[in-house]
N, C-alpha and C positions, 0 to 999 in steps of 0.2 A: 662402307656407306649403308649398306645394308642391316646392319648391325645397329647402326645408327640409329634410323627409324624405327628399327622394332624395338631400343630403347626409349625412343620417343612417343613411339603408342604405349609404350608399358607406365612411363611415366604420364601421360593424358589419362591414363583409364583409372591411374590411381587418383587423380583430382574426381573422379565422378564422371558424372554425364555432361558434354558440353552445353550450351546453353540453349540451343535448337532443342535437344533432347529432352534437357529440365524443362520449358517450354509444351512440349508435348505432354508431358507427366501431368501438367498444371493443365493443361487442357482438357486431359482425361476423366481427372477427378468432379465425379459429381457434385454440381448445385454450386460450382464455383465461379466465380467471376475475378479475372486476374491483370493486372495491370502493370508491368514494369516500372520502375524509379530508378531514382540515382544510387547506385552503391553504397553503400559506407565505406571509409577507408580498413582497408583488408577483405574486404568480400569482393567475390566475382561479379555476384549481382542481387538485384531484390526486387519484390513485387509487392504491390498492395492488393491483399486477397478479400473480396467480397464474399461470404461463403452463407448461403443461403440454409437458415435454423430455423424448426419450428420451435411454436411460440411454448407447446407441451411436447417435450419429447417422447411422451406416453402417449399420446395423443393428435397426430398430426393435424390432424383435420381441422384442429383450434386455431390454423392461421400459421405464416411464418414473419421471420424479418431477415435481414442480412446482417451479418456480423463480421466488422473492420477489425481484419489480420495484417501485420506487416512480416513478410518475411524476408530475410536478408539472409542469402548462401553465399558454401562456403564449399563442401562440399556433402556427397552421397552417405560417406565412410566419416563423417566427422560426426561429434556429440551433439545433440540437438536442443537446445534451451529455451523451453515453452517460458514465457512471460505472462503469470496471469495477471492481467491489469485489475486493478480494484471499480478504475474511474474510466474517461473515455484517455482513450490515446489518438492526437489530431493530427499526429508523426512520428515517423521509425527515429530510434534511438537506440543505440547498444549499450546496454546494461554491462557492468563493468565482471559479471560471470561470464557472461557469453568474450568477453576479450580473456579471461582468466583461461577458461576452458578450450583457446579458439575454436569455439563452437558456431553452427547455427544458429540460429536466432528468429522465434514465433513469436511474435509479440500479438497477443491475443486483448483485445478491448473490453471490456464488461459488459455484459447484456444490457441494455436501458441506459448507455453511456455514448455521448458524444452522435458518430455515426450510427451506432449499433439500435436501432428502434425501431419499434414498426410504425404502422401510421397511425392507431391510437394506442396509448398504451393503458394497457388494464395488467396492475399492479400486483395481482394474483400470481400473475407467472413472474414477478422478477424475487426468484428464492433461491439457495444452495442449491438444492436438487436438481433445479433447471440449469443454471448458471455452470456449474458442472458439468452439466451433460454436456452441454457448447464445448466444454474443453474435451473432454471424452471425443465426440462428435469429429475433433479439428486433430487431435493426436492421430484416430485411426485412420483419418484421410491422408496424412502427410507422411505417417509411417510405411506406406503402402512406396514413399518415394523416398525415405532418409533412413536406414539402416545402422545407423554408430547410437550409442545409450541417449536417453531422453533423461533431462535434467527441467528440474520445473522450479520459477525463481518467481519474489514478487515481492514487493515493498511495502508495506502499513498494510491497507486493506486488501492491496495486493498479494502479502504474504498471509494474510488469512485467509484471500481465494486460494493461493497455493495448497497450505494446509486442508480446508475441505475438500478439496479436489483430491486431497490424497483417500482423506476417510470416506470417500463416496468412490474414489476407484485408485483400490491402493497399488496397481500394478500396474497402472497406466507408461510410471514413470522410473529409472532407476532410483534417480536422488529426487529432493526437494532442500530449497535453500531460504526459506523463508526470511526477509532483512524485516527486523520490528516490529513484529505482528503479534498482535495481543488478540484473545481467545476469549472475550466478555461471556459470562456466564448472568449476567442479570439484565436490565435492564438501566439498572444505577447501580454499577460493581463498585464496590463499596471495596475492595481490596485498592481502589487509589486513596480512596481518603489516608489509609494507613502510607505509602507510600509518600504524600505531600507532607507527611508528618515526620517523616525519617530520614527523606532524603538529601544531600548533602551535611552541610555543616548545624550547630543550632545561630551560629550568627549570621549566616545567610538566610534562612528560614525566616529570622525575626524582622530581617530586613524587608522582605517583601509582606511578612505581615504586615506591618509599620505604613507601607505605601500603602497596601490594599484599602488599609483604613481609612489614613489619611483619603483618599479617595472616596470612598464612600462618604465618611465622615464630611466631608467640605464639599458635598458633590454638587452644593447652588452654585459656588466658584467656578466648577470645572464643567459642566453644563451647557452653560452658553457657547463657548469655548468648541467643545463638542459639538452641539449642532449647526455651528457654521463649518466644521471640518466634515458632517454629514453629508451637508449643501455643496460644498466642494467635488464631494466624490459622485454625486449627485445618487445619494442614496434615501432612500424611503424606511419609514419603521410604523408603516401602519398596524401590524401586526403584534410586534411587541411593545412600541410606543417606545421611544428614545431613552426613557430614562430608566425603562427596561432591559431597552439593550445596553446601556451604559453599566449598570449592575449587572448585570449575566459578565461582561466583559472583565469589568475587576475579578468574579470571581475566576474568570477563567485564566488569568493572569498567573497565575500561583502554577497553573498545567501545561501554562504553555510554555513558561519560564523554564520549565525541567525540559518540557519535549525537544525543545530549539538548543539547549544548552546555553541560554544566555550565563554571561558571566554575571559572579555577583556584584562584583566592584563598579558595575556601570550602574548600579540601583540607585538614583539619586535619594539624598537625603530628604525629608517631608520637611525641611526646614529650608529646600531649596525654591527656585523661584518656580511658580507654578505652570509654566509655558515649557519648561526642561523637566518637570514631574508628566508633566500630559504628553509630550513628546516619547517620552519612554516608555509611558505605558502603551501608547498607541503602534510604536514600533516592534510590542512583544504580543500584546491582545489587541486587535485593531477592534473598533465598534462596529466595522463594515461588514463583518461577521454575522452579526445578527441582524443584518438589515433586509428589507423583503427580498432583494434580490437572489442576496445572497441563499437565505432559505427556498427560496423557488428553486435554486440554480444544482443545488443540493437536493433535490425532494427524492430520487431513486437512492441517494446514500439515506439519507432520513427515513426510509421505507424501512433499507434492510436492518439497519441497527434497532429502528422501534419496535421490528415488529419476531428479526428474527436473529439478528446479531449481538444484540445489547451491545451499551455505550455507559454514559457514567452520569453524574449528576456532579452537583455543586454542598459542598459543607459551608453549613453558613453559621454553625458554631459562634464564632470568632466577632459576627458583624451582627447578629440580631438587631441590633438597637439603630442600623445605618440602612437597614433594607427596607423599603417600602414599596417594592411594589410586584415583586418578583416571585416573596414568599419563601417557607422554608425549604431548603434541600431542592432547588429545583434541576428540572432534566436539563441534560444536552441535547435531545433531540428535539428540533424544532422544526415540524413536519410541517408543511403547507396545509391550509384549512380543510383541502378536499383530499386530502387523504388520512386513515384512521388510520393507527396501530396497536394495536392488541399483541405487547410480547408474549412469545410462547419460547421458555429455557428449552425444552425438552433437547430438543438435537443438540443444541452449543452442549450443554450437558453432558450428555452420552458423546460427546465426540470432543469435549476437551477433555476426559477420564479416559478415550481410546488414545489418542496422540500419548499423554502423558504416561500412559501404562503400555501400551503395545508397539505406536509406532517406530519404527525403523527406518535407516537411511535418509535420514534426517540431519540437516545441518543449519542449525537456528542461531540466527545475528542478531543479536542486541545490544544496546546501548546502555549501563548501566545506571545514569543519569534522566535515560531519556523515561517518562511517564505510563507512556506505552509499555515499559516491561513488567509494569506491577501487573499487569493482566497474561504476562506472553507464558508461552507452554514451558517450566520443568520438567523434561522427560526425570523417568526414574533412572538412577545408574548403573542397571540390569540390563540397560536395551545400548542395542549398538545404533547412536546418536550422538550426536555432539555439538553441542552449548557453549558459545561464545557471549558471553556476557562483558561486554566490551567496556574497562574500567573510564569512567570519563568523557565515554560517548554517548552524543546523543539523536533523536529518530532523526536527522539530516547525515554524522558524519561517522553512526557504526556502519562503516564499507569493510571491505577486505583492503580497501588501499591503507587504510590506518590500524592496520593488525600489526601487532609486533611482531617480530623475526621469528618467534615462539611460537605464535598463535598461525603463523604462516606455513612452519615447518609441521605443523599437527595438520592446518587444512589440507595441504599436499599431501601429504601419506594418505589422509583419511580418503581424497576424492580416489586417487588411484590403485587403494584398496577395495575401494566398492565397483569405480569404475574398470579396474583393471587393464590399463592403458598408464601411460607415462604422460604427464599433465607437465605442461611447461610453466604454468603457475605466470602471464603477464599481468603485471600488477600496475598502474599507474603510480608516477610520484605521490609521495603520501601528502598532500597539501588536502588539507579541511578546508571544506567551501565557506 
């Protein structure tokens, strides 16, 4: 009987600290604010952590805000997988690493996103440097209570917070797993134009040429049409004026067709009926995109890409003679009136040539379909990294659940070579959403 128990405490202590004790630890840590929730399935338990940033972390005295953490344990001795979010996060969700790794799980929200803001927001502080720091900030707090390796993961703009977070603190974390994150170096990276001109087939390309046109080209027909489905969604275009945003939209049709993976075969013909042409296009490029709302709703992502992310523009090659009102080559960033942007390359610069050339312990997912990789990081193949370029995927369905048997057998060795632990690799059914 005795024996028993002290099996039994041996086995409780390898799980970690019971949940009074995690509790305590959560209590300790400074400038925190913590709230318990519902578990996920497989975790013990989770909290929603308020965790109190200033606004410069160079600087305190400039003011703070609170910054929405979800954490979901698992245990002390397990791996830890920071999530750096791009956007706001309004609930916990497990990323399908943190099941792969059965890890922990920080799901970290982005500064000037969702909960994360202070009471006014002055635009000057929402940059890499700062944004960063916040994760810096939330690692060495949580480190102090999670001891198994830190793995840092993140999606689209998510995985480009990943990636700066590494080049602003490359020791923070063991790995980073960046899923389709592109490293714009301009402010119009003009490496997609090349991309929308390559990619896929040349008889799918012509096809969406063909619509694009046709679209523009007949755009009195399609118009009206348009602005009662405006009226519907109950959206406004004071800003760019409706038939502005109708042309921004076609063009961006051709980008969002790769990003999404639309198939080609659902392209209706320009000789089809016009109610099943508008239908499709609004299913892949919606107008509601560029409507005020939508740009308001956006103006913290609009900030970082105009002013210190870069994003991309529009080729209007093709349609000269169908634009009237938009102009040539115009941006994607479509900032609200009161705020400026002045791009500055310098940092993306110097710090997509560091990823590319020096960084390490890197494990970068890509879609090679999807539009977003015309911009994402080549490391060189001197550095111990490794490059999934996922044949036929794209930025929704390159996951690890749609890896081949091959591409699964490389991820495994590679985590448990760096991580140096035995990874039980759970993978969900490979079903594309």
């Amino acid at each position: 009987m005795k024996y028993t128990y002290i099996v039994l405490l041996f086995f409780i202590a390898q799980l970690g600290f019971s949940q009074s004790e995690l509790e305590k630890k959560l209590f300790l840590l400074e400038d925190v604010i913590f709230t318990k929730i519902d578990a996920p399935e497989g975790y013990r338990s989770a909290y929603k952590l308020m965790i109190r940033q200033p606004l410069d972390h160079e600087n305190p005295e400039a003011g703070h805000f609170y910054q929405r953490v979800f954490l979901s344990n698992k245990s002390v001795a397990a791996p830890s997988v920071m999530v750096t979010e791009g956007y706001d996060r309004p609930r916990n969700r497990i990323y399908e690493l943190s099941r792969y790794l059965d890890a922990n799980q920080i799901q970290v929200e982005h500064r000037f996103f969702g909960a994360s803001v202070p009471d006014s927001i002055n635009y000057s502080y929402l940059n890499l440097k700062q944004a960063t720091a916040d994760l810096h900030r939330i690692n060495r707090l949580l480190k102090s209570i999670y001891k198994g390796p830190f793995i840092s993961t993140g999606i689209s703009k998510g995985g480009m917070t990943t990636l700066f977070y590494r080049y602003f603190y490359p020791n923070d974390v063991d790995v980073s797993v960046p899923y389709v994150a592109p490293i714009n170096v301009d402010y119009k990276d003009k490496r997609i134009y090349d991309f929308l001109d390559n990619v896929g087939d040349e008889q799918c390309r012509s096809k969406i040429n063909a619509l694009q046109t046709e679209l523009l080209k007949n755009k009195a027909s399609y118009l009206p049409l348009v602005k009662w489905f405006a009226k519907g969604q109950r959206k406004s275009f004071d800003r760019l004026g409706i038939e502005g945003a109708y042309e921004l939209a076609v063009l961006e049709y051709s980008f969002a067709f790769w990003q999404f993976g639309v198939d080609c075969d659902k392209i209706p013909s320009i000789d089809a009926d016009k109610d099943e042409i508008l239908e499709h296009f609004l299913s892949v490029s919606g107008v509601d995109f560029f409507s005020d709302q939508t740009i308001d709703g956006y103006a913290p992502f609009y900030y970082q890409m105009g002013n210190e992310m870069g994003y991309y523009g529009y080729e209007t090659d093709n349609f000269e003679e169908y634009i009237t009102v938009v102009g040539d080559e115009p941006s994607a960033v479509f900032s609200p009136e009161n705020i400026n942007n002045t791009f500055e390359p310098t940092l993306t610069r110097k710090a997509q040539k560091w990823m590319t050339e020096e960084l390490e312990r890197v494990i970068y997912i890509n879609g090679a379909i999807d539009t977003w990789s015309a911009t994402a990081i080549d490391p060189d193949d001197n550095l111990d990294a490794l490059l999934f370029n996922m044949d036929g995927e794209s930025h929704g369905t390159a996951r690890i659940r749609n890896m081949s048997e091959e591409e699964l057998a490389l991820l495994k060795n590679t985590f448990e070579r760096w991580l140096k632990m035995e990874i039980k690799g759970y993978v969900p059914d490979n079903k594309k959403p």
